[in-house]
C-alpha positions in Angstrom: -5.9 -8.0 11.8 -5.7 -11.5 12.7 -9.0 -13.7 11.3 -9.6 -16.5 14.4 -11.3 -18.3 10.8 -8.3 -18.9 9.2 -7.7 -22.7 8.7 -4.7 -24.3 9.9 -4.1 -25.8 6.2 -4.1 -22.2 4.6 -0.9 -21.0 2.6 1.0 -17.8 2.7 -0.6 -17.1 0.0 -4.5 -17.8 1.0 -3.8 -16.2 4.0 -2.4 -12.8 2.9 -4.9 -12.5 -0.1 -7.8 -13.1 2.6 -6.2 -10.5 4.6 -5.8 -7.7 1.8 -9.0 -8.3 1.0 -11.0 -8.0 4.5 -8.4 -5.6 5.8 -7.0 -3.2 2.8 -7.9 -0.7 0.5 -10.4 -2.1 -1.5 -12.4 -2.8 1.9 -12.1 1.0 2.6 -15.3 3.3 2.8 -13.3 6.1 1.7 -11.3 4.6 -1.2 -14.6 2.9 -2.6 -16.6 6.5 -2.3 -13.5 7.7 -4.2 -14.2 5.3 -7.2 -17.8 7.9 -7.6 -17.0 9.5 -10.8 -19.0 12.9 -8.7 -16.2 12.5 -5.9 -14.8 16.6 -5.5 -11.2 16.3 -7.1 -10.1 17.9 -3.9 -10.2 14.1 -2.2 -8.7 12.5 -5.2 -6.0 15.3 -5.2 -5.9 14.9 -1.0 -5.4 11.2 -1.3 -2.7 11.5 -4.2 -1.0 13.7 -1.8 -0.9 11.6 1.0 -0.1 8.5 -0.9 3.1 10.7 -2.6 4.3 11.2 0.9 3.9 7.7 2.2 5.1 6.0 -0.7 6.3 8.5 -3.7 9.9 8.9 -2.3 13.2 6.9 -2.8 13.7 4.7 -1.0 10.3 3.0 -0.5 9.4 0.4 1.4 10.5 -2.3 -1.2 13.9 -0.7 -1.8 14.3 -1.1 1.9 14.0 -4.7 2.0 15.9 -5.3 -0.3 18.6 -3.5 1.0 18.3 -4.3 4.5 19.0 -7.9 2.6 18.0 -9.7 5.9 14.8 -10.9 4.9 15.6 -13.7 2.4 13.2 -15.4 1.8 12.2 -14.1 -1.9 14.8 -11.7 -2.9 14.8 -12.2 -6.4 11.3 -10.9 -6.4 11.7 -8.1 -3.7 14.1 -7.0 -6.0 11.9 -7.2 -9.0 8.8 -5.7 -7.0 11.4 -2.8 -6.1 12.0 -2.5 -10.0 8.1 -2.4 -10.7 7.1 0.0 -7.5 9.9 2.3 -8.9 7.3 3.0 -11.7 4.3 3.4 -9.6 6.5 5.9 -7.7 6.7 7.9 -11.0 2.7 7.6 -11.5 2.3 9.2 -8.1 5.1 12.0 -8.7 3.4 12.7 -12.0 -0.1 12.9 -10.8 0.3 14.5 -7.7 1.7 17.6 -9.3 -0.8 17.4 -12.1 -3.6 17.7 -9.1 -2.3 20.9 -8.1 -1.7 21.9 -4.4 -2.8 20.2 -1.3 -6.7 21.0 -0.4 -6.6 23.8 2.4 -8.2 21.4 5.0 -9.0 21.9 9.1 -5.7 20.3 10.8 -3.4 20.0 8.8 -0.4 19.6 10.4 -1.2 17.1 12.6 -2.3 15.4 9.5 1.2 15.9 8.2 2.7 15.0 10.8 0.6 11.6 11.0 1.2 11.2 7.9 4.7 11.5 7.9 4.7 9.2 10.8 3.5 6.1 8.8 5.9 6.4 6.0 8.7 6.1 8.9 6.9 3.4 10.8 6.6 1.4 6.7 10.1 1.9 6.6 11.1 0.4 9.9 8.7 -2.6 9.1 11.1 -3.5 5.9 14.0 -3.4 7.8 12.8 -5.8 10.5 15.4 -8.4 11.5 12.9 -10.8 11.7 12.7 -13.3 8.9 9.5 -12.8 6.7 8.3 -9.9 8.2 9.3 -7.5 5.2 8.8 -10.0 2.9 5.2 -10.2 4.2 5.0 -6.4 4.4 6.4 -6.2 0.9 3.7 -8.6 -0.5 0.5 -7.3 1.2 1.9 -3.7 -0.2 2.3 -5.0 -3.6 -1.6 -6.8 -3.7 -3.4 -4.1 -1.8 -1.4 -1.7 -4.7 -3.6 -3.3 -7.2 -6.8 -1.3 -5.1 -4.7 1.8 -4.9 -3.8 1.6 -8.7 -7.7 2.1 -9.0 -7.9 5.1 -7.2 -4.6 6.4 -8.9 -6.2 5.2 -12.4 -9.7 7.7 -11.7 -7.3 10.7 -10.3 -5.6 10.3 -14.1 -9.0 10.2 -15.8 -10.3 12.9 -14.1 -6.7 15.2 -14.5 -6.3 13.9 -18.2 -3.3 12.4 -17.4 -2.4 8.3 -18.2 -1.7 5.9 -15.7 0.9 3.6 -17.6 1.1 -0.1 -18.1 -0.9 -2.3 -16.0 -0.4 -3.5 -12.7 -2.3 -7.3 -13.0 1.3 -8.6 -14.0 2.8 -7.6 -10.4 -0.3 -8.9 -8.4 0.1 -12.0 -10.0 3.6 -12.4 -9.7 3.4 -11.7 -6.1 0.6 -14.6 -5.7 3.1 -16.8 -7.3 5.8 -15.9 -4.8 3.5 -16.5 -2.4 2.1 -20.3 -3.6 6.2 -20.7 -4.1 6.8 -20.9 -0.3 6.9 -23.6 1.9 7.7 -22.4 5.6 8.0 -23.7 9.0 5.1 -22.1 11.0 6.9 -19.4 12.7 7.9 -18.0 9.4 4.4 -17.9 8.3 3.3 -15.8 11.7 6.5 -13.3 10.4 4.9 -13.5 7.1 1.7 -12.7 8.5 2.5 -10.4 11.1 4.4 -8.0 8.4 1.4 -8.0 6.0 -0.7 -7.4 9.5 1.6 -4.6 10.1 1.7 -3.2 6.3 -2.8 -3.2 5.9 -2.9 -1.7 9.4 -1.1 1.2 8.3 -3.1 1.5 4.9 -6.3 1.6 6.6 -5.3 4.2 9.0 -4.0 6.6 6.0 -7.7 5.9 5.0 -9.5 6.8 8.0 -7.6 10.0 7.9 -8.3 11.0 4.7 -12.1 10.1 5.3 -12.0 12.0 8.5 -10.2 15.3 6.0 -12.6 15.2 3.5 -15.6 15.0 6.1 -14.1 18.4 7.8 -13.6 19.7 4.5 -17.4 19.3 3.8 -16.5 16.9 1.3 
């Protein structure tokens, strides 16, 4: 959400890192209890599952910016961070049928359903006609990625699966993009509002795992 302490004289790029940092995964109770090597595999296999359905399918929500095309503001690197998320789609494909099935959990459709609901409203949010917005969206999904790696990088410990190459090569990249940007200031509330827009739904798939695993007793 919106930080009242954010200077005038802050970049894109101070600005969205500040925000994936107070306002994404790593800041999550539920994603930091998963990093407990004790966590049941039942939430690290819940929270695979989730994650395959938000952002395991073709097209994500990079590949839709990038073909919406109306957001140009960095489309070299959308299309490169399309390129790279197309490989952490694999990762998620690959672990989530390693986990096994979905853990039998107390209200699960609606769940589903929610669930469901946020990979539509990601993929609405990259097709935004408003210029910056998906590129903002796209940038906060690619840094708060590097706090989801982690969680995907303990789920292939614990199946005895690998998780690939390393992400640190993306998150930089996408800081570079960033500090490459000089915009007027409305662009930079677009920018904003779609990385905003992109943490709010992260922290809500979250919540909802936390509230799963407390009803499964876990």
């Amino acid at each position: 959400m919106a930080d009242a302490s954010q200077r005038p004289e802050d970049g894109p790029a101070d600005l969205i890192l500040a925000m994936v940092a107070r306002d994404g995964t790593a800041a999550s109770r539920h994603a930091q209890a998963l990093a407990d090597p004790n966590v049941p595999l039942r939430d690290l296999a819940d929270a695979i599952h989730a994650l395959c359905v938000v952002h395991g399918t073709f097209p994500g929500m990079v590949d839709h910016a990038t073909a919406h095309g109306v957001d140009t503001l960095a489309s070299a690197w959308l299309a490169r961070a399309a390129s790279v998320m197309a490989a952490e789609r694999s990762l998620l494909v690959r672990l989530a049928a390693a986990a096994g099935p979905l853990p039998s959990t107390p209200g699960q459709a609606s769940a589903a359903a929610a669930i469901l609901q946020q990979r539509d409203t990601l993929a609405l949010l990259a097709r935004s006609d408003r210029l910056g917005c998906a590129t903002g969206a796209a940038a906060a999904f690619v840094l708060d990625w590097v706090a989801i790696r982690g969680v995907l990088e303990r789920c292939a410990v614990r199946l005895g699966e690998e998780a690939t190459t390393s992400f640190a090569a993306a998150r930089d990249e996408a800081v570079a993009m960033l500090h490459g940007l000089t915009l007027a200031p409305a662009r930079v509330r677009a920018l904003t509002f779609g990385a905003e827009q992109l943490l709010t739904q992260h922290r809500g798939l979250w919540q909802l795992l936390e509230s799963r695993a407390a009803a499964r007793g876990g």
